[in-house]
Each structure stands twice: as structure tokens, then as C-alpha cells.
NURO-674602 format. One record per residue (C-alpha): residue number from 1; residue in three letters; x, y, z. Coordinates in steps of 0.5 Angstrom, whole numbers, plus 2048, in hexadecimal, padded with zeros to 3 digits. Layout:
<drenvexs>
   num   residu     x     y     z
   NUM      ala     X     Y     Z
...
</drenvexs>
This chain:
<drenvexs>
   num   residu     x     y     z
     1      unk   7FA   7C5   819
     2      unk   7F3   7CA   819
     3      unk   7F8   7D0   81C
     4      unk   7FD   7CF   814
     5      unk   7F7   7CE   810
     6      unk   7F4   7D4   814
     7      unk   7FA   7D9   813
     8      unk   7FC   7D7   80C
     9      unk   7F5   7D9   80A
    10      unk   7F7   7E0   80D
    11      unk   7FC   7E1   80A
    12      unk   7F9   7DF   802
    13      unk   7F3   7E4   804
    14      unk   7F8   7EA   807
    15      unk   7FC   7E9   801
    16      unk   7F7   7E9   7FC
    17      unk   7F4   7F0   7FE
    18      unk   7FA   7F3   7FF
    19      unk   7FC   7F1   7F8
    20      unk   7F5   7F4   7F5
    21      unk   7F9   7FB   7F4
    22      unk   7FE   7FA   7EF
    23      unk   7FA   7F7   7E9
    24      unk   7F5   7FD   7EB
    25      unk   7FA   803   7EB
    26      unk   7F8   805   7E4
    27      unk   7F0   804   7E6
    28      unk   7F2   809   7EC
    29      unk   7F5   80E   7E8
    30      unk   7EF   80F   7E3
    31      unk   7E9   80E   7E8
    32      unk   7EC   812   7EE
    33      unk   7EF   818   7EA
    34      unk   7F7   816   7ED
    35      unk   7FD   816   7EA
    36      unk   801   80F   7EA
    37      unk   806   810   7F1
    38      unk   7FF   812   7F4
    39      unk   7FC   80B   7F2
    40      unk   802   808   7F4
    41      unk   802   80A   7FB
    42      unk   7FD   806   7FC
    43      unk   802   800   7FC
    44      unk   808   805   800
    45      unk   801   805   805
    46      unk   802   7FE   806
    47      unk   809   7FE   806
    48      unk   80A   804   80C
    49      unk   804   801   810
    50      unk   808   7FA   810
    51      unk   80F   7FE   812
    52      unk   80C   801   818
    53      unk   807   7FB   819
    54      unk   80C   7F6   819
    55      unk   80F   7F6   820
    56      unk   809   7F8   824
    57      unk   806   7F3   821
    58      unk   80B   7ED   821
    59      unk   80A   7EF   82A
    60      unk   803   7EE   82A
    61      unk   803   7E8   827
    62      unk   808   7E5   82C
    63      unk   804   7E8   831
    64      unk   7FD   7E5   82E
    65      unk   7FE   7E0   82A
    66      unk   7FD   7DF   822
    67      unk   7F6   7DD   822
    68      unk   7F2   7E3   826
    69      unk   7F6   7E8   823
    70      unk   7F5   7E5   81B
    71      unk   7ED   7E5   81D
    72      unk   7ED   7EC   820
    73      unk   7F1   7EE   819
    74      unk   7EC   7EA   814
    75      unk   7E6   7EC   817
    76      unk   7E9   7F5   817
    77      unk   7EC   7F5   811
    78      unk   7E7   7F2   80C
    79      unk   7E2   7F7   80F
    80      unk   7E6   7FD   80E
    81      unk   7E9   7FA   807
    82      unk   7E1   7FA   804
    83      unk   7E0   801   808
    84      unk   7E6   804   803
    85      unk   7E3   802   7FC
    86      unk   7DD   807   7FE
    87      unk   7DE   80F   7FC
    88      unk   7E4   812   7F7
    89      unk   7E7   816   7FD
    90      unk   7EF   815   7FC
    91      unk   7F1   815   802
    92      unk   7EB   812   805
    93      unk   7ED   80C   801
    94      unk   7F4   80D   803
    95      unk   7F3   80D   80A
    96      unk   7EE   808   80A
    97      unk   7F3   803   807
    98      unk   7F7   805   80C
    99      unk   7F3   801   811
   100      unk   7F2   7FB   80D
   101      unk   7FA   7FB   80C
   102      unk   7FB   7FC   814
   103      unk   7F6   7F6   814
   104      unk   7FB   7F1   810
   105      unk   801   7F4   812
   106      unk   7FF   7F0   819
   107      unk   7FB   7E9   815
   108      unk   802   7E8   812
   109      unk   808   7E8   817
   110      unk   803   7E4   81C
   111      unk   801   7DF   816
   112      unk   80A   7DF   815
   113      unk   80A   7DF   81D
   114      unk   805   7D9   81E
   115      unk   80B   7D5   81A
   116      unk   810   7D5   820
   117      unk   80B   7D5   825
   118      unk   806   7CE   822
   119      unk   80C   7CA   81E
   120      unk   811   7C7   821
   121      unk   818   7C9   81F
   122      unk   81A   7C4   819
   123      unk   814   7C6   815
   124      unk   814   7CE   816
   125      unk   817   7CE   810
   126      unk   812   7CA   80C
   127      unk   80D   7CE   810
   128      unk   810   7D5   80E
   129      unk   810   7D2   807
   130      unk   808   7D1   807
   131      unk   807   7D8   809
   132      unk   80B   7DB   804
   133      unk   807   7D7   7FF
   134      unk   800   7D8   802
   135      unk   803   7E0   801
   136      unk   805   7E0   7FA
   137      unk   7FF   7DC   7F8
   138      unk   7FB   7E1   7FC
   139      unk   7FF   7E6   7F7
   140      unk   7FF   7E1   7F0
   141      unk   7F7   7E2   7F1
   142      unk   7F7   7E9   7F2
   143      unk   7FB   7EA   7EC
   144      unk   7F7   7E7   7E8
   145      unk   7F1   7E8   7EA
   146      unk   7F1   7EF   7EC
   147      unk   7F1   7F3   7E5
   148      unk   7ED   7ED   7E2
   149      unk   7E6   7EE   7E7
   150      unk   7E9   7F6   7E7
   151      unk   7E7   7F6   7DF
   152      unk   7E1   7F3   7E0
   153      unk   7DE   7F5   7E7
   154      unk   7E2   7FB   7E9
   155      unk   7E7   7FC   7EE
   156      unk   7E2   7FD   7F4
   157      unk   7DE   7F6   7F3
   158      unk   7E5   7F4   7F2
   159      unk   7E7   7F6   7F8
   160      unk   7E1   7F4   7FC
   161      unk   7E3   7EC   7FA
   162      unk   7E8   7EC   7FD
   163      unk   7E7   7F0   804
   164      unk   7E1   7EB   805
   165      unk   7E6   7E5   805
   166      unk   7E8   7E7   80B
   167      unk   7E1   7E7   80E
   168      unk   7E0   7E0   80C
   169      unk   7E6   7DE   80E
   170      unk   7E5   7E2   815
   171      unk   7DF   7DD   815
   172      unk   7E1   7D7   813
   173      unk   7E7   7D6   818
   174      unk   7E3   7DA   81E
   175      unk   7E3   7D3   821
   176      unk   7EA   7D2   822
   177      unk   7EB   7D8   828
   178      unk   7E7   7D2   82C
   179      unk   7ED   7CE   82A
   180      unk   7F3   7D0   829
   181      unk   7F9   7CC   82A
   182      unk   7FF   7CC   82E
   183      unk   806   7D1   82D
   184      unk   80B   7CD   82A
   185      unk   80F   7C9   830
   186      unk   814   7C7   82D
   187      unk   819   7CD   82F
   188      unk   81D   7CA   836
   189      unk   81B   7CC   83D
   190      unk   820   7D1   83E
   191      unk   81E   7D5   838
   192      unk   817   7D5   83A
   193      unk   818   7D7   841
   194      unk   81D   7DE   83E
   195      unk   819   7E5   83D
   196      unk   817   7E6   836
   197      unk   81D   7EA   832
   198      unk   81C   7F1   832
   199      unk   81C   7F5   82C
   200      unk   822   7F9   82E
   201      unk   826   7F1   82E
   202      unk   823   7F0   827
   203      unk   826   7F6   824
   204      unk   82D   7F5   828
   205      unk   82D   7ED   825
   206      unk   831   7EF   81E
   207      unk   82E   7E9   81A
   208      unk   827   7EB   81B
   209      unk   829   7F2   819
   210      unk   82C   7EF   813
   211      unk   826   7EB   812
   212      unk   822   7F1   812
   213      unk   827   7F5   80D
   214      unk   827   7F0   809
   215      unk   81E   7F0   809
   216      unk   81F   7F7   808
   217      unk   823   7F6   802
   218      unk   81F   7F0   7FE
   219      unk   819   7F3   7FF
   220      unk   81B   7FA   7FB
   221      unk   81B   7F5   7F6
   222      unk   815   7F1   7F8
   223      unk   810   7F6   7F8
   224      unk   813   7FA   7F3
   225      unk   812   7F5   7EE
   226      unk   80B   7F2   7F1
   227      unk   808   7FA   7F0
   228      unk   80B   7FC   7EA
   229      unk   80C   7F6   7E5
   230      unk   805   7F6   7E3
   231      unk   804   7FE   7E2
   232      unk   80B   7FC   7DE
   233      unk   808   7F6   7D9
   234      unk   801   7FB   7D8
   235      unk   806   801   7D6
   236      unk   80C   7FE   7D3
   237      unk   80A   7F7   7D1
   238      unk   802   7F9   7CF
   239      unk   800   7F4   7D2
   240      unk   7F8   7F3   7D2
   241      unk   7F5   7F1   7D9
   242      unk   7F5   7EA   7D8
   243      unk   7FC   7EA   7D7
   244      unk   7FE   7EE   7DD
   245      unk   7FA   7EA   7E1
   246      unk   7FE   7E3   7DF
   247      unk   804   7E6   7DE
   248      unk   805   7EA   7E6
   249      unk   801   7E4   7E9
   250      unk   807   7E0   7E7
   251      unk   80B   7E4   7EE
   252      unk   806   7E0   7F3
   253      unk   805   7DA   7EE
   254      unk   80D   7D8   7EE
   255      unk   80E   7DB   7F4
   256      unk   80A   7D5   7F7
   257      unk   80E   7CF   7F5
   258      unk   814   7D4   7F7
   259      unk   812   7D5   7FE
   260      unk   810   7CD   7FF
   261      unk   817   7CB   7FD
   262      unk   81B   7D0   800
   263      unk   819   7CF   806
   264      unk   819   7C7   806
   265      unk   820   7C9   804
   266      unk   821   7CD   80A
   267      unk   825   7C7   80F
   268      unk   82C   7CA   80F
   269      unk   82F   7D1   80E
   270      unk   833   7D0   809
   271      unk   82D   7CE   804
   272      unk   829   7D3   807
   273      unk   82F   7D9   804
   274      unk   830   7D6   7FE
   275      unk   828   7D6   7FD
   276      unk   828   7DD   7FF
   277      unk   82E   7DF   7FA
   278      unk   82C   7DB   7F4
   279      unk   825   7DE   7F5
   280      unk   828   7E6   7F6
   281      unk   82C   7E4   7EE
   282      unk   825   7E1   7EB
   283      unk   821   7E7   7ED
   284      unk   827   7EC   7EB
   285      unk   827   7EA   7E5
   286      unk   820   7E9   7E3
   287      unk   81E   7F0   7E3
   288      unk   824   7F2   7DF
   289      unk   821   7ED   7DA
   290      unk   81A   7F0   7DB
   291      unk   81C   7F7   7DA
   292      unk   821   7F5   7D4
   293      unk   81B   7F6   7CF
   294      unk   815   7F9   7CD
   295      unk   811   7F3   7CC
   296      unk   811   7ED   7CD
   297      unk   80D   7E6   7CB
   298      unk   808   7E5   7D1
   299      unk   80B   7DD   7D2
   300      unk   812   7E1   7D3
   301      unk   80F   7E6   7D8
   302      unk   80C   7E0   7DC
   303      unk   813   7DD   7DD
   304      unk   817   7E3   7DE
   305      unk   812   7E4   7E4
   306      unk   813   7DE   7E5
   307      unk   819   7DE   7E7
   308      unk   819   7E5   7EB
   309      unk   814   7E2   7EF
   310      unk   818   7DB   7F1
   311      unk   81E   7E0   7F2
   312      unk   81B   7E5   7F7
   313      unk   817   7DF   7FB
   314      unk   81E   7DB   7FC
   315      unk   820   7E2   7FF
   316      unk   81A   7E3   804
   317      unk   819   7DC   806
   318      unk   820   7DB   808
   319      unk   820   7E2   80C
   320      unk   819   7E0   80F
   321      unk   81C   7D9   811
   322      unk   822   7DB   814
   323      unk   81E   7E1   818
   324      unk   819   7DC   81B
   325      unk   81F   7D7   81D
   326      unk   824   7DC   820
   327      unk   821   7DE   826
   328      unk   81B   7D9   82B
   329      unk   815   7D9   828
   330      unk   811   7DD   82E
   331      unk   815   7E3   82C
   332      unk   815   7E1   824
   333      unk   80E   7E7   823
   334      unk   814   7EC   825
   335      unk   819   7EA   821
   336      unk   814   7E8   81B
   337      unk   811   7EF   81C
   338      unk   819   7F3   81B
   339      unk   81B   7EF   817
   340      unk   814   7F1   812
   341      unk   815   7F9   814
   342      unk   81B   7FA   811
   343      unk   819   7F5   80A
   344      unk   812   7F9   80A
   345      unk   816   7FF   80B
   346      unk   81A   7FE   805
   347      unk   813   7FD   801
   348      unk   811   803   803
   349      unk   815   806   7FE
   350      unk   814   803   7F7
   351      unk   80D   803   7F6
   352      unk   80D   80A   7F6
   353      unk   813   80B   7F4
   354      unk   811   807   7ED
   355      unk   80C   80C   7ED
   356      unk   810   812   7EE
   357      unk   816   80F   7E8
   358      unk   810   80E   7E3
   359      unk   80E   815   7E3
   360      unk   814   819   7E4
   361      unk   817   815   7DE
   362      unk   811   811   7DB
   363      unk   815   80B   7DB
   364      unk   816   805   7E0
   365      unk   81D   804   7DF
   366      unk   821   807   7E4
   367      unk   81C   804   7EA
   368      unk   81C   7FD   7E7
   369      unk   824   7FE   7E7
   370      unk   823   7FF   7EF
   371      unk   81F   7FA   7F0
   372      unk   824   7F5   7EC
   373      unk   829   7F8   7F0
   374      unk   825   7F6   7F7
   375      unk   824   7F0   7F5
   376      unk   82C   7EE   7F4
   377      unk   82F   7F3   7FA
   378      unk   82A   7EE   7FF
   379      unk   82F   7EA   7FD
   380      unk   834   7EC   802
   381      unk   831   7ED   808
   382      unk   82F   7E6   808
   383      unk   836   7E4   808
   384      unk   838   7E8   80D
   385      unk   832   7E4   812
   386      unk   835   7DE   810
   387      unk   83C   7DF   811
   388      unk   83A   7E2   818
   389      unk   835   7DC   819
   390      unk   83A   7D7   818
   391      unk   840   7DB   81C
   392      unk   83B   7DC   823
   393      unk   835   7D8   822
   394      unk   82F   7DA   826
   395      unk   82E   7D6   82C
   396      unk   826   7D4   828
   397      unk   828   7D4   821
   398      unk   826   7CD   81E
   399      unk   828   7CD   818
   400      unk   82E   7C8   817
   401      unk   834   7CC   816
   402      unk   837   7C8   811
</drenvexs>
């Protein structure tokens, strides 16, 4: 179906200029004249944009439809996005990052949103898998591609590539507005007849809570880990650019296969869980690993990131599955766009803070041991969704509780 291909490509593009920041941190600290926490509030822009963002723009989507919103957003964000590699201005920089980030805060939940929305229940699973792995893809090739082209062609030109992929795209699918498929029918009359669910439902509905707890908490440790890991093998490890490059490109490569068969896995509740909790252990212990030397040979590094990146995916795909089936799919944007304030919520806080620890004690242990911590706590708020999940399942949740 054009609409999946159309939004996976979103997704993979969003992601790469996201992540176009951690692997030029050191570039922006030389060249702009700021310190480390000021270039990590590059990301932490992001990270609110896409807390406050969230939910708005879950209930624009539920009212417009995935494919016009993502139009409208590629075609905004990769004209601010080339606009902020003119000038030197710090703040100007900042806010202009600031809009491209409100533009993919709004192509992510509508690109998730359109799972529920355009495929049938059974394969929502698989279908969140395929998006998740087009977002780490998207991750895989910045993370290596980014301090490469940086060190040859300089962070603006850098920037520039990816902020015209949006156009190209905004181009090449423009033609889908004239066609754009029917919503997913597949929910009973009943359902499709009731009003939407209002905010204030969802934020009394404890296992959607507990979901966006649980979001709130990996994404500590995922966003932490994504931002901080390469200005850890540069400083710590020493890492050339190469290496760097091949070494943090692992967390969207690993993620791929990981987000697939997560969500091929995802037919019953009980695997689910147990997914969650195996992933929250791997991703635990991985960074403990990471941090445990100050060197390591580059083929080790690659599977220590191997394995964090395998861990945090099991945890947001399951989390992602669970939101998109837990309520009708006509309020699912709503439900996506809460669940993902509180997970971006928690992500505000380690791309500075990463920043903030490394200059006050010229160290990342304390924050890398944060993060580790994140990744296992996510652990028991998945737990508490299941048992609850199978005592009182909601009438529209379908996965098999068995």
C-alpha cells in the first residue's frame, strides 16, 4: 500500500535530521563558540518540542488524516531546516531548530498514527515494527553518515542534504493526496458510532498512563544513550570519525531487525511482556558494559551497541504496540500523542543533562549510570500494564491475552 511506503519514508528521513546533531556536538562547540550543554540543547529542543507537540498533534491527525498533515510537514520543515544552516546566531540557530523539530514532532505521531488507522488489527504489530525500522534506519544513517560528510563538508552542507530530502519527498508523493485510502474499518459499528475519547478519558484510563510512564522512562535512557554515546567514544574511547560513525550507526542498524521481529512477536500479551522486560535487562546491562573501560576494540563496541539497541527497541515497540491497540483506532492519534508527551518528556532531560554532568565532573559515568537505571526501571511499569491488562481488559484491546 503507497500510504505505508509513504509514511515509513517519513519516518526514515524525520530521523536522520533529527539525529544530524549528536555526531556534530564537538563541530558545534569549536565553530559556534558554545559550550557542550549549549550544544546539547540542540537535541533537548527536539525532545520538548516533541513533549509539548505530542498530543496536539496526535488530535490533528485523528481529525485531518495522516497523509495531508505529513505533506504540509515535509514541505515546512525542509525550508526552515535549510534556512537554519545560514548564520552563526546561537539563538537564531536554536529557534530555527526549534521549528523544524515542531515540524517532525507532528510527521512522526501521524506516520505511527497511520498503523491503526490503514491496517487491520492483526498485523498492527507487524506494521509498528515496519515503522520503528524505518526510524532506526533513519537513525543508522545519520549516525554514520553525519560526522563523516561533517569532516569533509562541513556541518552546513551536512545539514543541507538532509533538509532537501524532505522536499524530494514532498514531491515525489505529492500525487498521493489525490488518492488517499480509506481509514481502517475494521473496528464494530458500535465503536465507529461512539465520540472520540477525550483527553481527560485517556489521562483516567491507568493502563495508558502506565504506558506513557513507562515511555517516560526508557526514553531517558534511550535519548541519552543516542546523544551522549558518540561524544563518549570520541573523548573516552578516542575514537577517529570513522569509527564513531560505525560504531553508534549500530543503535539504528540493530534496532531494524529488533523492531521487525518485535512486532511480528507481538500477537499476545504475555510475549509482549516478556519482550519488554528481556529488552529492559539487555539494554541495562549494556551500558554498564560500555562504561566499565576506558577502551575498547572497535568490534566489541559494535555489539555492546548492538545489544543496547536491541534492548531499548523491544521496550518502545512493545509500549508502541500495546498504545495502538488499547483504544478504537479513531482516537488512537490522541492516545499515541499522550502516551509520546510523557516519553519525550523523559527525553528532555538526558540530552542536557549529559552535557551538564560532563562539565561539572569531566566524566560520563554518573549520567551513563542514570541511563542504565531508566532502562531497567521501564521494566516495572510494563508489568504493572500487564497485570492490569489481563484482570480488566479494555473492550478494544486485541491482543490475545494468553
Amino acid at each position: 500500500m503507497k500510504i505505508i511506503w509513504f509514511v515509513n519514508f517519513a519516518i526514515l528521513i524525520a530521523f536522520m535530521k533529527v539525529f544530524e546533531i549528536p555526531s556534530m556536538i564537538p563541530v558545534f562547540v569549536d565553530e559556534l563558540h558554545i559550550s557542550y550543554a549549549q550544544a546539547g540543547i540542540f537535541m533537548t529542543a527536539y525532545t520538548i518540542v516533541r513533549c509539548l507537540a505530542s498530543l496536539p498533534a496526535g488530535s490533528v491527525t485523528d481529525k485531518w488524516g495522516a497523509v495531508p498533515v505529513i505533506m504540509i510537514c515535509l514541505f515546512c520543515t525542509g525550508v526552515i531546516g535549510i534556512l537554519a544552516t545560514f548564520g552563526s546566531n546561537y539563538h537564531l540557530l536554536l529557534l530555527l531548530r526549534v521549528l523544524v523539530s515542531v515540524g517532525i514532532a507532528i510527521i512522526f505521531i501521524a506516520a505511527v498514527d497511520a498503523i491503526p488507522k490503514y491496517m487491520p488489527p492483526e498485523h498492527v504489530g507487524k506494521g509498528i515494527g515496519y515503522i520503528n525500522g524505518s526510524l532506526n534506519l533513519g537513525i543508522a544513517l545519520a549516525l554514520f553518515m553525519t560526522p563523516i560528510l561533517a569532516d569533509s563538508l562541513g556541518w552546513r552542507w551536512t545539514a543541507r542534504l538532509y533538509s532537501v530530502s524532505f522536499l524530494v519527498l514532498f514531491l515525489f508523493f505529492l500525487p498521493l493526496l489525490k488518492s488517499i485510502p480509506g481509514i481502517n474499518k475494521a473496528d464494530d459499528d458500535a465503536s465507529l458510532n461512539t465520540d472520540s475519547i477525550s483527553i481527560a478519558e485517556l489521562l483516567g484510563n491507568l493502563p495508558v498512563m502506565l504506558l506513557a510512564i513507562a515511555a517516560f522512562i526508557i526514553f531517558v535512557e534511550l535519548y541519552g544513550v543516542l546523544t551522549w554515546v558518540p561524544v563518549f567514544l570520541a573523548e573516552v574511547y578516542r575514537f577517529s570519525p570513522t569509527e564513531i560513525g560505525t560504531s553508534a550507526t549500530m543503535f539504528g542498524i540493530a534496532a531494524i531487525p529488533a523492531s521487525i521481529i518485535t512486532g511480528l512477536l507481538c500477537t499476545n500479551l504475555n510475549r509482549t511482556i516478556w519482550l519488554c522486560v528481556s529488552g529492559g535487562i539487555l539494554a541495562c546491562t549494556g551500558i554498564l558494559v560500555l562504561l566499565s573501560t576506558s577502551h575498547m576494540s572497535l568490534m566489541l563496541t559494535v555489539l555492546t551497541i548492538t545489544v543496547i539497541a536491541w534492548g531499548h527497541t523491544q521496550v518502545v515497540v512493545t509500549i508502541m504496540s500495546i498504545a495502538s491497540l488499547i483504544v478504537p483506532s479513531h482516537s488512537s492519534g490522541k492516545t499515541l500523542g499522550l502516551i509520546f508527551t510523557f516519553g519525550y518528556g523523559g527525553s528532555i532531560l538526558p540530552t542536557y543533562l549529559g552535557g551538564y554532568l560532563l562539565e561539572k565532573t569531566g566524566n560520563h559515568n554518573i549520567s551513563f549510570i542514570i541511563f542504565a537505571a531508566s532502562a531497567f526501571l521501564s521494566i516495572v511499569a510494563m508489568l504493572a500494564v500487564s497485570r492490569i491488562l489481563h484482570k480488566h481488559p479494555p473492550s478494544h484491546f486485541k491482543l490475545k491475552i494468553s
